[in-house]
C-alpha positions in Angstrom: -19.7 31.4 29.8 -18.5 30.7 26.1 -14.6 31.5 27.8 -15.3 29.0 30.2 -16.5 26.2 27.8 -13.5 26.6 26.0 -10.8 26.8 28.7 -12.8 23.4 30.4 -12.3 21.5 26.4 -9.2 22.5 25.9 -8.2 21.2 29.4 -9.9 17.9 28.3 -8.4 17.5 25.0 -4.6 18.1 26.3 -5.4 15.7 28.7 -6.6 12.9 26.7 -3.8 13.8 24.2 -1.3 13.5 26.6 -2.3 10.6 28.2 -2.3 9.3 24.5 1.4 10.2 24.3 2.6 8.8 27.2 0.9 5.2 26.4 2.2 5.4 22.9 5.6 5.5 24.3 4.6 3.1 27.1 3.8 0.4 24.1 6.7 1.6 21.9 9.0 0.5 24.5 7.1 -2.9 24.9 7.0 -3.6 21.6 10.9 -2.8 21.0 11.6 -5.2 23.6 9.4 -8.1 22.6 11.0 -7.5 19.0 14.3 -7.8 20.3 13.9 -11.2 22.0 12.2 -12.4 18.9 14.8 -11.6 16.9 17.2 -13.0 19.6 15.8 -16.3 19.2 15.2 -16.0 15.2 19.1 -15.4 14.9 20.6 -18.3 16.8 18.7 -21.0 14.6 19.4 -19.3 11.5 21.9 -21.1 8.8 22.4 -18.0 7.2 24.0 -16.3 10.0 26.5 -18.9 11.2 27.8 -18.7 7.3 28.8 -15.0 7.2 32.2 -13.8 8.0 33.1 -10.4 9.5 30.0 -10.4 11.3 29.2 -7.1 14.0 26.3 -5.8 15.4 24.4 -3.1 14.4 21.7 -1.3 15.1 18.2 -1.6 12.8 16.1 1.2 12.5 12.5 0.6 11.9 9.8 3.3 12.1 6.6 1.0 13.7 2.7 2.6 13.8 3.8 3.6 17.2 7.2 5.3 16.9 10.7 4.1 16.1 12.4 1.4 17.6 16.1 -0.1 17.4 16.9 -3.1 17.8 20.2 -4.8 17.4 20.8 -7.3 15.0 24.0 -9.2 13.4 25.2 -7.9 10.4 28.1 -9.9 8.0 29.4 -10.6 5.2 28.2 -13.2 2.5 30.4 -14.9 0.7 27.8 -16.7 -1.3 25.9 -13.7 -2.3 28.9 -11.2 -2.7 27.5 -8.4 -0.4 26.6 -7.4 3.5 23.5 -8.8 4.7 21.4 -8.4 7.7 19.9 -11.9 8.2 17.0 -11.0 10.3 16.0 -9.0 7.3 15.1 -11.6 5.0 13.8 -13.5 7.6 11.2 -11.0 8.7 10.5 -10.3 4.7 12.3 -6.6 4.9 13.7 -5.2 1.6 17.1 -4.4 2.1 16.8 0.0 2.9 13.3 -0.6 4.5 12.7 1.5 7.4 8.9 1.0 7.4 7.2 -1.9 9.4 4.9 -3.7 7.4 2.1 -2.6 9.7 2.9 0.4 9.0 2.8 0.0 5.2 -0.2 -1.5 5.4 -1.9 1.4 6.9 -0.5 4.0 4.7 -1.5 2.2 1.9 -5.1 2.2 3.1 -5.1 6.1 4.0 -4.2 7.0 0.8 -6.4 5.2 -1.3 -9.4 6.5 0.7 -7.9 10.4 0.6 -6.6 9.5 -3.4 -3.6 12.1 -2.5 -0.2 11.5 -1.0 -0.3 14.5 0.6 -3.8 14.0 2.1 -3.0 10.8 3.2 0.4 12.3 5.3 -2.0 15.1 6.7 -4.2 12.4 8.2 -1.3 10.0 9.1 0.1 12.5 11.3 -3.6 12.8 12.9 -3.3 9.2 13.7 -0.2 9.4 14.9 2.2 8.7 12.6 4.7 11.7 11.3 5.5 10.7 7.7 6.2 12.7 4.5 4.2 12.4 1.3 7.7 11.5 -0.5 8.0 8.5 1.9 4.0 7.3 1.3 4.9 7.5 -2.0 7.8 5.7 -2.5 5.6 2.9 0.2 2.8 2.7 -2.0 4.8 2.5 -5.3 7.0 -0.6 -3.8 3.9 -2.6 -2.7 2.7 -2.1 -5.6 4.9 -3.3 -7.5 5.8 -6.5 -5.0 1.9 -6.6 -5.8 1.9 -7.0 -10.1 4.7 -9.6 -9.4 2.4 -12.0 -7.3 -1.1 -11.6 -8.7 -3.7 -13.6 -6.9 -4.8 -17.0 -8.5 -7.4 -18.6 -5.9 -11.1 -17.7 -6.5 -12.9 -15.2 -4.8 -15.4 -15.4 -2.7 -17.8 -12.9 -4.6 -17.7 -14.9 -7.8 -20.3 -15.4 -10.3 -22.1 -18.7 -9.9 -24.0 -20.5 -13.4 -27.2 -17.9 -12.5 -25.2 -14.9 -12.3 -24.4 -12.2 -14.9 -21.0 -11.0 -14.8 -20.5 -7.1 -16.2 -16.7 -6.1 -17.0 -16.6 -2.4 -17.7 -12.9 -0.9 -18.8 -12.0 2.6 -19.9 -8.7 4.5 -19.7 -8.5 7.9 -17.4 -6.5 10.7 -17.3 -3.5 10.6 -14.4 -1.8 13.4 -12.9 2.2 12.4 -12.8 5.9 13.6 -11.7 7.6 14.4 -14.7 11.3 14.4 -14.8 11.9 17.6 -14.0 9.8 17.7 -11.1 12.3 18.2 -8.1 14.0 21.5 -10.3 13.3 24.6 -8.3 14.0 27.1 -11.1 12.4 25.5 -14.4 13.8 26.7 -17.7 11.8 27.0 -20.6 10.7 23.7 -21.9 10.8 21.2 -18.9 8.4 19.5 -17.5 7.4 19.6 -13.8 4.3 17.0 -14.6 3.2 14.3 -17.4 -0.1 13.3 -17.8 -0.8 9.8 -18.5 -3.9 7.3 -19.4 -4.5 4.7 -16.7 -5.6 2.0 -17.9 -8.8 0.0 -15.6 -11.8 -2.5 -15.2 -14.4 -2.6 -12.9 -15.8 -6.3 -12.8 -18.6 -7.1 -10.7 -22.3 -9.1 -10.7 -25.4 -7.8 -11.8 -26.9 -9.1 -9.1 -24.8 -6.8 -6.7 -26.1 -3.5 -7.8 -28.9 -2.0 -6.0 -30.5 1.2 -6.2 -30.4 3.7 -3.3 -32.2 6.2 -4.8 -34.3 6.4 -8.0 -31.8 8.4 -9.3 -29.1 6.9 -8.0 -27.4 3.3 -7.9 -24.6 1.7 -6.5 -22.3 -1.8 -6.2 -22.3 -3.5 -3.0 -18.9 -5.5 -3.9 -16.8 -4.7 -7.3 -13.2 -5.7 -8.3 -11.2 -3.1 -9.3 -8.3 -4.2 -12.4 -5.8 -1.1 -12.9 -2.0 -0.6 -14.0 0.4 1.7 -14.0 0.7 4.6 -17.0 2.1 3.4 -20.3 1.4 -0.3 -19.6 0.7 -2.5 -22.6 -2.6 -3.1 -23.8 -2.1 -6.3 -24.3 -0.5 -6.7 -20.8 -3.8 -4.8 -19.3 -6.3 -7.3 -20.9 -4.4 -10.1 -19.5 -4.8 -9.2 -16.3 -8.6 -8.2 -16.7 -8.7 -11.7 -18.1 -7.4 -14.0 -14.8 -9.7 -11.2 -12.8 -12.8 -12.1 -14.8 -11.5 -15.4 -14.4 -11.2 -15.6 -10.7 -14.6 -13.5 -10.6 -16.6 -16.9 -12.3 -16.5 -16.1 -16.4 -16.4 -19.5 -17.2 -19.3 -20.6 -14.6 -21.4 -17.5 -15.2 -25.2 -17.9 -17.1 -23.8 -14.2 -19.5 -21.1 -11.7 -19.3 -21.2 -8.2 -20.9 -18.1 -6.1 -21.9 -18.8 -2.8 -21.6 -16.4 -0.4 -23.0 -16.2 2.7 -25.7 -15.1 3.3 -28.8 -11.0 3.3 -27.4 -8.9 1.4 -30.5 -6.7 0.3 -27.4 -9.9 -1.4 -26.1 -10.7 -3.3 -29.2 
């Protein structure tokens, strides 16, 4: 009976997953096309394009949440800007070697912050769908984040502390786990270094208000903002950004704010 069970869901499962296949490819397809003709249409308005010399067409390799497409765009050289430009590019917000959509990105960003590994985060990627190496989530996650420092957000937020709230900003420094430089060498010699370990500096800032108790020994946050930056980053630098946080978070409307922190000499 058991050998039955098991022949009738594994018959169901390569069934659904097939079926899964063959409509991923289905919407692949669609989605190339309907790319294609929007760029089409972006490309004959664009000033940029009718400006570069030399032009051709080539073809632009993008690797979408549901497979890669090609499309072909014009391609040409800039006098202005001394180099070969894909105009579509900057129009759609690409970096210039990107191969992931920002869709993509997006989601790859979000599976490995909730799996905290880049290698989780390819395991369940693939899962989903979406064949990627840990290398290439990496090097993802580290260009957002950067584009990310460079544009901080300025408008309030919509969980901010109002003139009866209590506002609570907690920072500490953690241990990180990081490549060192010699981390790609297959046959280390004594005295290099496969991985650093660096302090990441962070703040949690959130209302007193939004903390409840689930248990009695237990207690959680039902909204929190989350301040952190990369290893070896300033001090100075660090509280500065806690700082337009807090700000954005209601410090200057709030009834009281508490600082919570150790002993760190960094902190003080």
């Amino acid at each position: 009976m058991d050998g039955m069970n098991n022949k009738w869901t594994n018959e169901l499962m390569e069934t659904e997953n097939q079926l899964l296949v063959e409509m991923r490819e289905e919407y692949r397809r669609r989605l190339q096309i309907r790319l294609q003709e929007s760029l089409d249409r972006r490309q004959q308005g664009m000033a940029e394009d009718s400006r570069l010399t030399r032009k051709r067409t080539v073809d632009l390799n993008l690797k979408t949440t549901l497979g890669w497409i090609v499309l072909q765009a014009t391609k040409g050289y800039c006098t202005k800007r001394k180099e070969w430009v894909v105009p579509i590019r900057d129009a759609w917000g690409l970096a210039k070697n990107q191969r992931l959509t920002p869709s993509l990105q997006r989601k790859l960003c979000c599976t490995t912050v909730e799996t905290g590994s880049f290698e989780k985060a390819a395991a369940l990627a693939f899962e989903w769908g979406s064949s990627v190496s840990d290398d290439t989530i990496r090097s993802c996650v580290v260009a957002l984040g950067k584009k990310a420092l460079a544009a901080p957000l300025s408008t309030d937020c919509s969980e901010k502390a109002g003139p009866d709230d209590v506002l609570v900003i907690m920072m500490d420094g953690w241990m990180a786990r990081h490549r060192g430089k010699d981390w790609g060498i297959q046959k280390r010699a004594e005295g290099q270094e496969r991985i650093h370990w660096h302090e990441i500096k962070s703040a949690i800032i959130y209302r007193l208000k939004d903390q409840v108790n689930i248990s009695r020994k237990r207690r959680a946050l039902l909204t929190k903002h989350i301040v952190a930056v990369p290893a070896e980053t300033d001090p100075v630098e660090f509280g500065r950004r806690v700082h337009e946080e807090a700000r954005r978070m209601g410090m200057g409307k709030a009834k009281g704010v508490y600082v919570v922190m150790d002993g760190g000499i960094w902190l003080w």
